[in-house]
C-alpha positions, 0 to 999 in steps of 0.5 A, a space after each residue: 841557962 840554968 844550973 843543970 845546963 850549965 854544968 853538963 855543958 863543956 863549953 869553954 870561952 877563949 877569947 882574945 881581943 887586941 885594943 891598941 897595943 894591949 892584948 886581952 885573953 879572956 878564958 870562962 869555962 864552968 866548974 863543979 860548983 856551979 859556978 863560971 871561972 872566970 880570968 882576964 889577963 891583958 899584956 902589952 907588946 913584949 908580953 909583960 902581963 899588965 893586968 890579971 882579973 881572976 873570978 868565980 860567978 854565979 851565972 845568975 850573978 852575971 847580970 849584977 856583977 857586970 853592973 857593979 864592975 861597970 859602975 865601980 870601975 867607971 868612977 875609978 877612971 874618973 878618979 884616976 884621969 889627970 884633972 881638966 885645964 882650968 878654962 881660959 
């Protein structure tokens, strides 16, 4: 979609995706700019908000961006996961 497309479309994503007892609500929807906003917000069963993502992307940017935050956010699970047993 290019630049003119994207910002005569309404389209607005809402999505909501529910893993274990966490619900997602993820919200994108083109700005003036050009650009897509975009938000995460995830919360556990009482609806305590746990984790919020908020950005604004290029829509060119999407494929590098979802790269990056692949990569990073693999190696911080990584470095965040308790250490395995030490081998018998």
């Amino acid at each position: 979609m290019n630049d003119t497309a994207l910002q005569s479309s309404p389209i607005t994503l809402d999505r909501r995706v529910v893993l274990g007892d966490t619900d997602y609500q993820v919200t994108a929807f083109p700005t003036d700019d050009h650009r897509i906003d975009l938000c995460i917000v995830s919360t556990d069963p009482d609806g305590r908000v746990i984790s919020e993502l908020s950005a604004g992307l290029c829509p060119a940017d999407l494929p590098n961006v979802t790269d990056v935050l692949t990569s990073t956010l693999a190696g911080l699970i990584a470095m965040t996961q308790p250490p395995p047993p030490p081998p018998h």
